[in-house]
C-alpha positions in Angstrom: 21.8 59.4 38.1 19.6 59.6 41.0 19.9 62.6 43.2 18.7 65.3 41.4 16.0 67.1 43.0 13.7 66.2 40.0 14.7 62.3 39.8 14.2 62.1 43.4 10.5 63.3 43.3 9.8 61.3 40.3 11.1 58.5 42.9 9.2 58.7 45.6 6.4 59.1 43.1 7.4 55.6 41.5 7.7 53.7 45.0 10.1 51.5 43.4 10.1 47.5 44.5 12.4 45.6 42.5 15.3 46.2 40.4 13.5 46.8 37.0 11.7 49.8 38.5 15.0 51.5 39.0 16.5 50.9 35.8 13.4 51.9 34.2 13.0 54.9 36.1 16.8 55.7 34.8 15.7 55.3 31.4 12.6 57.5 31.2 13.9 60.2 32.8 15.3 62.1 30.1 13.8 63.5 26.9 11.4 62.0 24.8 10.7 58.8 27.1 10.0 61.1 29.9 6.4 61.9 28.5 5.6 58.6 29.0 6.6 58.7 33.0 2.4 59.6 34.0 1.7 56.3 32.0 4.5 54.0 33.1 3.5 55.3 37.1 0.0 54.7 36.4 0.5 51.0 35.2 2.4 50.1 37.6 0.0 51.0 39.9 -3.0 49.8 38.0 -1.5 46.6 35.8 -5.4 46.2 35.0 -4.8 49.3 32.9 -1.5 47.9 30.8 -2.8 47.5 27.3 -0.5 46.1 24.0 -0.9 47.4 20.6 -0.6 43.5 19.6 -0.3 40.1 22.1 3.2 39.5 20.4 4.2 42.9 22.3 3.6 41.1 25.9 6.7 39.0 26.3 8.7 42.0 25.3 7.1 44.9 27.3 5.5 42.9 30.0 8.4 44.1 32.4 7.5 47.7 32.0 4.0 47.9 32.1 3.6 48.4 28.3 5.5 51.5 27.9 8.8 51.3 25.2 11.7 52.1 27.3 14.7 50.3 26.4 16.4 50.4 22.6 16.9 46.5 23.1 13.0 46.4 23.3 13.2 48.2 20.4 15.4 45.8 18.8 13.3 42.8 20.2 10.3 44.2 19.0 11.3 44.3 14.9 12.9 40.6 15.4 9.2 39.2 16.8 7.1 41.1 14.7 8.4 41.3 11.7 11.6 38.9 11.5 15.0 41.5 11.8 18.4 39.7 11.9 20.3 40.5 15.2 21.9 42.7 12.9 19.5 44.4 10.9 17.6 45.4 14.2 20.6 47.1 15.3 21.2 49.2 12.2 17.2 50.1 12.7 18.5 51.3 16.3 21.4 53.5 14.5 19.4 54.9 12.4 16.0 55.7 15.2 19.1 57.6 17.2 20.0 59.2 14.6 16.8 60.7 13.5 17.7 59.1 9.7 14.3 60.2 8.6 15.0 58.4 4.9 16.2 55.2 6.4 13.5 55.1 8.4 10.8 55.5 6.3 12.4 52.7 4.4 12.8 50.5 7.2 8.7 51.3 8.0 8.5 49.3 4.4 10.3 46.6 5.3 8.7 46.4 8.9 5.2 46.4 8.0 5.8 44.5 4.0 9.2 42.3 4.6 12.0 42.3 1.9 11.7 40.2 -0.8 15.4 39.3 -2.8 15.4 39.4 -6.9 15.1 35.2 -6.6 11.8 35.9 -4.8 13.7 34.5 -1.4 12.1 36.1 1.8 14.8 38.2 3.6 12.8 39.9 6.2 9.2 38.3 6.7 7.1 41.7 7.9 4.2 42.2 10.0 1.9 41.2 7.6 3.3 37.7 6.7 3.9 37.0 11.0 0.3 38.2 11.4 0.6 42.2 12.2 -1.8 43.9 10.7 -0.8 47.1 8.8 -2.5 49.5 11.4 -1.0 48.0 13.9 2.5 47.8 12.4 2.5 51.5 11.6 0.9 52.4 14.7 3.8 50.4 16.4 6.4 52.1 14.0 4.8 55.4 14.9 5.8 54.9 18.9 9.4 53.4 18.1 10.3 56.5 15.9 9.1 58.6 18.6 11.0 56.8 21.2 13.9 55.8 19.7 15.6 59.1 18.8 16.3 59.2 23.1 16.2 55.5 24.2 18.6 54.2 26.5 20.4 51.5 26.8 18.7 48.7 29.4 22.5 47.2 30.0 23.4 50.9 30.5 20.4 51.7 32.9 20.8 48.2 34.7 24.4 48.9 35.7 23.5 52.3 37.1 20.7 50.9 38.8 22.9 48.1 40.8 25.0 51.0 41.7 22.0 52.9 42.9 20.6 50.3 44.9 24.0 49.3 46.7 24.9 53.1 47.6 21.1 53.3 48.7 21.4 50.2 50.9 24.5 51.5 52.8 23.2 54.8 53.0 20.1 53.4 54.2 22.3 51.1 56.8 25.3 53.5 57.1 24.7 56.7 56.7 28.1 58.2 58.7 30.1 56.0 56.5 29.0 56.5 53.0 28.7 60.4 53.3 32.5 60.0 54.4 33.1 58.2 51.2 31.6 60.3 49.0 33.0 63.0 50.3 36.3 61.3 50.2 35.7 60.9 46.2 35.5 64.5 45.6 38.5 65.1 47.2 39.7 68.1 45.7 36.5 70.0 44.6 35.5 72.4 46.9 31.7 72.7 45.8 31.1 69.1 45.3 32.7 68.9 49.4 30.7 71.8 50.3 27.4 70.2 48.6 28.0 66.6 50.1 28.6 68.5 53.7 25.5 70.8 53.6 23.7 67.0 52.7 25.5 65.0 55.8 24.0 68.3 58.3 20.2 67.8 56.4 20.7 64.1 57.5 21.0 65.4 61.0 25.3 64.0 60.6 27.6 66.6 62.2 31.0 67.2 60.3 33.4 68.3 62.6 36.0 70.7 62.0 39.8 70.1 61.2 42.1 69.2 64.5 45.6 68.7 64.2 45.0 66.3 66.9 41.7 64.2 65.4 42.1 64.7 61.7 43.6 62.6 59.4 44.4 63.4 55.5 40.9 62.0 54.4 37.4 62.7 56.1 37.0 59.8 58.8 34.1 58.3 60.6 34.3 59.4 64.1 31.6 57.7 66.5 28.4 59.2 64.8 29.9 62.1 63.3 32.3 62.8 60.2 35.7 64.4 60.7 37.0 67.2 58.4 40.0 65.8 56.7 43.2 67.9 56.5 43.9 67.2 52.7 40.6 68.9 51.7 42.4 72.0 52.6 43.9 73.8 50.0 47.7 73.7 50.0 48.0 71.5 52.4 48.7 68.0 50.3 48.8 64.1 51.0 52.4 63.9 51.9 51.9 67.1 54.4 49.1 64.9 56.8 51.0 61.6 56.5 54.0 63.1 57.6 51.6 64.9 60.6 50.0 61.9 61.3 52.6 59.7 61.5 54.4 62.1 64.2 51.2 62.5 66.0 51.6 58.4 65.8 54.9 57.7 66.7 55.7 60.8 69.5 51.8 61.5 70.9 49.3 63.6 70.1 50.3 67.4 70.2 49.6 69.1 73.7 50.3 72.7 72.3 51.3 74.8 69.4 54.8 74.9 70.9 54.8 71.1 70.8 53.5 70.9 67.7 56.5 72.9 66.0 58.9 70.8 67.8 58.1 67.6 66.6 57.0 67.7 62.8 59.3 67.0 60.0 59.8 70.6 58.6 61.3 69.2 55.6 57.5 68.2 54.9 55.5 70.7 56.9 56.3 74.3 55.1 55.0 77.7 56.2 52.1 77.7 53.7 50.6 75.0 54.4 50.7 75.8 58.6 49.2 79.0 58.3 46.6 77.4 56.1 46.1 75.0 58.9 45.9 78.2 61.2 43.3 79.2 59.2 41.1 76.6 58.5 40.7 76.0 62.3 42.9 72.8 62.5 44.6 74.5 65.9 41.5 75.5 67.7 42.3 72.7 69.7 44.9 74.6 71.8 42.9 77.2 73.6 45.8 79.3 74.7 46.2 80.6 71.0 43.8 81.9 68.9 43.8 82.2 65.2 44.6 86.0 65.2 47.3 85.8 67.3 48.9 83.8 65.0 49.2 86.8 62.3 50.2 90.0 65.3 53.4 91.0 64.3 55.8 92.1 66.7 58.6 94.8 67.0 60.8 93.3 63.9 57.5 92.8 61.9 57.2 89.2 62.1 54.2 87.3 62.3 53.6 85.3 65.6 53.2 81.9 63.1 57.0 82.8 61.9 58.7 83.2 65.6 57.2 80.1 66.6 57.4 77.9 63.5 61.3 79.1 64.0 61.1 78.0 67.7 60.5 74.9 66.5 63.5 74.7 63.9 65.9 75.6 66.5 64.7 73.4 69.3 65.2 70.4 67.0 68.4 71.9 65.9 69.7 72.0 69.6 68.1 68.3 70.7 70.2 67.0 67.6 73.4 69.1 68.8 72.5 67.8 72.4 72.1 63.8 71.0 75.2 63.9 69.0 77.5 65.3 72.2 78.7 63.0 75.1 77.4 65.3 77.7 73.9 66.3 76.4 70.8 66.5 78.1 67.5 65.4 77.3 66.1 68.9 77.1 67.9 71.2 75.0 68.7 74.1 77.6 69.1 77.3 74.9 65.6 76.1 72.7 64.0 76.2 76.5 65.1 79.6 77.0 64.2 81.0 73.6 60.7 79.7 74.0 58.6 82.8 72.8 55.6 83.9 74.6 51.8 84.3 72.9 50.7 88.0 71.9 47.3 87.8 72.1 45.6 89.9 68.6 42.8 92.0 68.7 39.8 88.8 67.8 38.7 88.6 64.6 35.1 89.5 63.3 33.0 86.5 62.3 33.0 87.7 58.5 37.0 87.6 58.8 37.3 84.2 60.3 34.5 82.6 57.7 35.9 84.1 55.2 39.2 82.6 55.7 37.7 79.2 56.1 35.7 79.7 52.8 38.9 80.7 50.7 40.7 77.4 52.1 38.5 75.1 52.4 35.5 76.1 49.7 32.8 76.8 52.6 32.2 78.2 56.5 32.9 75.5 59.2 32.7 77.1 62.0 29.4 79.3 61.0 27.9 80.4 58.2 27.8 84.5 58.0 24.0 84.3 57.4 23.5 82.6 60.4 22.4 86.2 62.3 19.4 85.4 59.4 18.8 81.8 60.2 15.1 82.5 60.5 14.4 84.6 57.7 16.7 82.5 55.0 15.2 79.1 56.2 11.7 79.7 57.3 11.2 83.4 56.1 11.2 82.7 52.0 8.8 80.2 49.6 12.0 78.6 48.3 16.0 78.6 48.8 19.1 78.5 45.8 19.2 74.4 45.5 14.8 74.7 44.6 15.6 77.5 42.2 18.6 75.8 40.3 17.0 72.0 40.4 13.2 72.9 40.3 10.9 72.8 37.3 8.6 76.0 37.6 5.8 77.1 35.9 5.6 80.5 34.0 4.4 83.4 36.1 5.6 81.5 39.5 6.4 83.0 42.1 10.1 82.8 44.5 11.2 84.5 47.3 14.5 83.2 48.7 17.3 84.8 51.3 20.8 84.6 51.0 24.2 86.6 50.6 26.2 88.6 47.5 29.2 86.6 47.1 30.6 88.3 43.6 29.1 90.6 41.2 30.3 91.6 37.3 29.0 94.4 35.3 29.3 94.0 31.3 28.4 95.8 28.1 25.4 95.1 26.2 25.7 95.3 22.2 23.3 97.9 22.5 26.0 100.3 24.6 23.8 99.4 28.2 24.9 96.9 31.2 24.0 93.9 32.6 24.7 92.6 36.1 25.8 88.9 36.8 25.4 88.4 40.6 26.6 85.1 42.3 24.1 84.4 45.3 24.4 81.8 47.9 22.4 80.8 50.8 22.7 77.4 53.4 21.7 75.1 50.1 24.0 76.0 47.5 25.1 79.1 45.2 23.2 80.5 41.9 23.9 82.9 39.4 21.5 85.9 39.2 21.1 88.0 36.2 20.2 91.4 35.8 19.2 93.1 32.4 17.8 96.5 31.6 15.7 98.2 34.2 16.7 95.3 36.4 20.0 96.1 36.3 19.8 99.4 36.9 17.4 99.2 39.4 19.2 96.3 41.5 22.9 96.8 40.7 23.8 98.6 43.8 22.3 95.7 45.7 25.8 94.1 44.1 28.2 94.1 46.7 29.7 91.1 48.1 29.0 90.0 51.7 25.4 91.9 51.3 22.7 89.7 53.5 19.4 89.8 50.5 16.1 89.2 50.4 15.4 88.7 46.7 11.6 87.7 45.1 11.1 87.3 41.7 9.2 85.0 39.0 9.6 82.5 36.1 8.9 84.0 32.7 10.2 83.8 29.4 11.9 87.1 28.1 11.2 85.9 24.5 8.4 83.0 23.0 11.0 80.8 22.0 13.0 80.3 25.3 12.7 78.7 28.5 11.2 80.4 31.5 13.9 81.7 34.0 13.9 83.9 36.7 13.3 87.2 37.0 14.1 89.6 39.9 11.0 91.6 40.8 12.3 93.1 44.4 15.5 92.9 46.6 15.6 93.8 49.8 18.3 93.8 52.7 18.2 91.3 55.5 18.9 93.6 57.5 15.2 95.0 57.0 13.0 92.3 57.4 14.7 91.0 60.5 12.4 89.9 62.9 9.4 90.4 60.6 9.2 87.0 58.3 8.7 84.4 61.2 5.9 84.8 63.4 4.5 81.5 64.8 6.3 78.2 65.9 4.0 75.2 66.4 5.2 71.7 68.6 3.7 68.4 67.8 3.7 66.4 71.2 2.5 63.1 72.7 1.2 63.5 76.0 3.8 61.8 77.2 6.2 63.8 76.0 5.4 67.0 78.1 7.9 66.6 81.2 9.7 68.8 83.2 12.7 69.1 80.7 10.6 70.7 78.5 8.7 72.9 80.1 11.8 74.4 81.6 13.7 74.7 78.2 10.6 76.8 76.6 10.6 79.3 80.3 14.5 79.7 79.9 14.1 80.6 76.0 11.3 83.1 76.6 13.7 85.2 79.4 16.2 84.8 76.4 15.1 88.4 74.6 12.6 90.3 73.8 13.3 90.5 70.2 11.9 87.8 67.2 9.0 86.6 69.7 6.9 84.6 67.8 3.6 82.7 69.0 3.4 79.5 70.7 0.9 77.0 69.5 0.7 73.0 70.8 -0.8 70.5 69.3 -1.2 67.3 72.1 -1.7 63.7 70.6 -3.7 61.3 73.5 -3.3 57.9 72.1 -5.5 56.4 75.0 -8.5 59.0 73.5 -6.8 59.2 69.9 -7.4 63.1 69.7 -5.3 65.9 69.3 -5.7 68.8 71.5 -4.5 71.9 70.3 -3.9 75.1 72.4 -2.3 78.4 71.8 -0.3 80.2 74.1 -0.4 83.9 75.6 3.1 83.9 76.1 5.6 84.6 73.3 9.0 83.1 72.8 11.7 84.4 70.5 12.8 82.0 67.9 16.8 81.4 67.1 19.1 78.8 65.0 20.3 76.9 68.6 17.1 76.9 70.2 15.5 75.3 67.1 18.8 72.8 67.3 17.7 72.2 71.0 14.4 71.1 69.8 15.7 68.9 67.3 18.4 67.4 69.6 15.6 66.7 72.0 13.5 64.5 69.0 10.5 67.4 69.6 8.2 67.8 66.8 7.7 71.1 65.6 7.5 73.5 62.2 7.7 77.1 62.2 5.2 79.2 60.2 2.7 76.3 60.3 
């Protein structure tokens, strides 16, 4: 209810102090009640501004600054001015929601005139007889017909509002632990996992990867990070990790692949789900194997994961053999002997690896492949995917925004053309971009997955009648504007904070390379003067994804492209 890019500026506009904000702020965002949002914000602000149609409206709309929010204000509202039953003000409800445009207008009569029975018995008082004038009653009428039709529900709004609050407060007060819940309640869905991750790294929280060693089947708290959990992995289940975990519990944690196959259950732990393991990183904690090797094949054409996972069978074969005899030894003698040796693989490219990780796990973990175009996707564009799937733009706006081709599809248009449907992703999230006509024919061949884009565009409307969406006016490879987006980085210090660590961190960056130098500028705060100095640099220093990381690690102040 809360997090949407659009509820969360509407939020922060709000400033919301008490509980009946947040439930109201619930309730007007949406259709119809959201026009009165401008109105409700500015009498909050101003409650010398709140104003009621009639005094009888100020016990009932006091609590939201005069603005009709709730349907049970809508209800309240026919029962004090003009003298509904609890059940009659219902059925007026009903029928508002349902845009019953003849019961309305008959239930206008009755509001503003009452109902009068055949015995001349007064059913339903009116405006008139409480002391509403006409004018006002239909003027009142007037707002709860436009209203109603998208009213909420107060007890609806109020117990989404509690919830919001709580999961505020412990985010607020725990941030490592409630992203590990929620990411724990979307077990299972790979975008919703990779959305909740990208959050916990914009929170500054580090998820690390999956270890056999440190994982468990859920993701856990770990100090102030969050640990991957093993579950989240496809085909690799529940029962798989409990059964891991609880022989990581009971005979140590595992001090190699070799021990690893020698001591889990392989009535639980199948083939499938180790190789997923393998690839998902859960073994790069044993640094005398690498994921490749895992998948060389030797003479007989077996894979390096099958010789050792069979290793393993026959090593707990021969300990059983050696338990059950009178004479046996605690180390089985033959499964010793038979202990294969690693054949290291030619290493993976970084595409390989992240792609693997991606098809298991739903996103990269240990890199993202646009990460050579850290600069240009995050600093380099006006916008990114999550602005141009949430955001509200205005017609003729325009969006430039970096990413990566992860899937295109070519169809048939009725009128015997094609059209191009291109899935785009970048570090916030994934989009769907559509090419038509000329677009498509000038852009198509931009369409092949794993292709690093620069892609501008604006918001337009192809016909009167729809809403605006974007349009793709340029696309450019990555590869191009490398080096040619970011140009300036610019550090906010206090005095204080200019020490020796510093200063040797920016000289050892500048020897880094001479490519993607940008300039230098400081800006120096002297709280003893309370002025800000600012200076530029001669020297140039190039920019990168770990240096920036460095900076932030370090609590130093600074924005690129200032």
């Amino acid at each position: 209810q809360l997090e949407s890019a659009g509820m969360t500026s509407f939020m922060k506009e709000l400033k919301p102090d008490t509980l009946e904000d947040i439930i109201a702020g619930i309730s007007l965002y949406r259709p119809g009640p959201m026009a009165e949002i401008p109105r409700y914000v500015e009498c909050k602000n101003n409650p010398d501004k709140v104003q009621f149609m009639d005094p009888k409206l100020e016990n009932i709309l006091d609590v939201t600054y005069g603005v009709m929010v709730y349907q049970e204000q809508v209800m309240e509202i026919v029962r004090k001015l003009a003298g509904y039953s609890m059940g009659r003000s219902d059925m007026v409800r009903r029928a508002m929601s349902k845009k019953k445009h003849k019961v309305m207008e008959e239930e206008r009569r009755n509001f503003i005139y009452g109902i009068v029975n055949d015995n001349g018995d007064i059913e339903v008082p009116g405006c008139i007889r409480n002391g509403v004038s006409e004018e006002v009653g239909n003027k009142i009428f007037d707002s709860m017909m436009d209203f109603a039709s998208y009213a909420f529900n107060k007890s609806h709004a109020a117990a989404y509002a509690v919830v919001g609050y709580q999961t505020a407060y412990l985010m607020h007060y725990y941030p490592v632990e409630m992203t590990a819940a929620m990411l724990n309640s979307v077990m299972g869905n790979s975008d919703k996992i990779a959305y909740y991750i990208n959050f916990a790294e914009r929170q500054g929280i580090q998820v690390l990867p999956p270890d056999i060693n440190e994982s468990y089947s859920r993701f856990t708290v770990s100090k102030d990070s969050i640990r991957f959990g093993l579950a989240a992995i496809k085909n690799v289940g529940v029962n798989v990790v409990e059964s891991l975990v609880k022989t990581r519990e009971n005979k140590g944690k595992f001090i190699s692949f070799q021990d690893f196959v020698t001591k889990v259950d392989t009535a639980f732990v199948n083939k499938r789900a180790v190789e997923n393991l393998i690839k998902s990183g859960a073994f790069d904690c044993f640094s005398e194997i690498k994921r490749e090797d895992f998948f060389e094949r030797n003479s007989k054409d077996e894979q390096m994961s099958e010789v050792l996972m069979r290793y393993g069978q026959l090593f707990q074969n021969d300990k059983q053999q050696s338990s059950n005899s009178l004479f046996g030894d605690d180390e089985p003698a033959m499964a010793a002997a038979a202990r294969p040796q690693i054949k290291h693989a030619v290493p993976w490219f970084d595409s390989e690896r992240l792609n693997k990780e991606k098809e298991l796990v739903g996103m990269y973990l240990s890199g993202h492949p646009l990460d050579q175009y850290f600069l240009e996707v995050t600093y380099g564009c006006n916008g990114n995917v999550k602005a141009l799937n949430e955001g509200s733009f205005a017609e003729g706006h325009e969006i430039t925004i970096g990413g990566m081709v992860t899937s295109f599809e070519s169809r048939p248009t009725k009128s015997g053309g094609q059209m191009g449907f291109m899935k785009f992703e970048d570090y916030t999230g994934s989009t769907e971009i559509r090419l038509f006509g000329k677009d498509y024919i000038q852009f198509h061949n931009y369409g092949i997955p794993g292709t690093p884009l620069l892609i501008s565009g604006h918001f337009q409307r192809r016909f009167k009648t729809e809403e605006v969406k974007f349009v793709v006016t340029k696309m450019q490879l990555l590869e191009e504007v490398k080096g040619k987006l970011v140009h300036s980085i610019s550090f906010k210090l206090q005095k204080d904070n200019i020490n020796e660590n510093l200063h040797n961190l920016l000289k050892q960056q500048i020897k880094e390379s001479t490519e993607n130098r940008c300039n230098m500028e400081f800006r120096i705060y002297d709280p003893d003067s309370k002025r800000t100095v600012k200076m530029v640099s001669d020297a140039k220093i190039p920019l990168d994804k770990t240096f920036l990381e460095v900076l932030t690690d370090m609590n130093i102040d600074y924005k690129v492209n200032d």
